[in-house]
N, C-alpha and C positions, 0 to 999 in steps of 0.2 A: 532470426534476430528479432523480426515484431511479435515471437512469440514469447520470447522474455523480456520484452522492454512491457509487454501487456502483463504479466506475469510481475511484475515488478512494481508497475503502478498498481495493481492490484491489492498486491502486499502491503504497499505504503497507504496505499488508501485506509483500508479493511483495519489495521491495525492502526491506525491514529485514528479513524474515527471511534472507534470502540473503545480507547480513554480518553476519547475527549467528549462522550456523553454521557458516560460516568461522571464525570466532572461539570458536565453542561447539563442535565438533564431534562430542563423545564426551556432550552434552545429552539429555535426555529429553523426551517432550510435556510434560508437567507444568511442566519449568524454562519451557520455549519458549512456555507459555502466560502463565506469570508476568512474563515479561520482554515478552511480546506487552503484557499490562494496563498494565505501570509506565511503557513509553512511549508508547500509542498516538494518546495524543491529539495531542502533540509530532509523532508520524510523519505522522499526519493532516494535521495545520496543513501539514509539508512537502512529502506530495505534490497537499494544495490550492494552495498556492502554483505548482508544477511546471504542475497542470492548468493554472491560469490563464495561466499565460507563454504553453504551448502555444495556447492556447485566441487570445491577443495575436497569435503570431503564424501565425496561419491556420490551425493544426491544428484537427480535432473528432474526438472518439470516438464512436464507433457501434457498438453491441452486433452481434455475429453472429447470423445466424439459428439456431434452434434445429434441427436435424436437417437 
């Protein structure tokens, strides 16, 4: 189970940041942390939603081995 809730912020992460510095681009950590808290839980909900589809239609995540 922490290995798709890790898998999941993951997902939320990775993809809002990547249009939101597109859009921000001349940003700093700071702004990008702010803008990370004021939607996170909104981006969460939408890449649980994503996992779950995947998950409907036969996909599963599997963490890589480490080294």
């Amino acid at each position: 189970m922490k290995t798709r809730r890790k898998a999941v912020r993951t997902l939320a992460y990775n993809t809002w940041r990547r249009e939101w510095r597109a859009a921000n681009p001349g940003a700093t950590k700071e702004q990008r942390k702010e803008a990370w808290a004021a939607v996170r839980a909104a981006e969460v909900r939408k890449a649980r939603l994503t996992m779950k589809a995947l998950e409907k239609g036969g996909f599963r995540v599997i963490p890589a081995k480490a080294g």
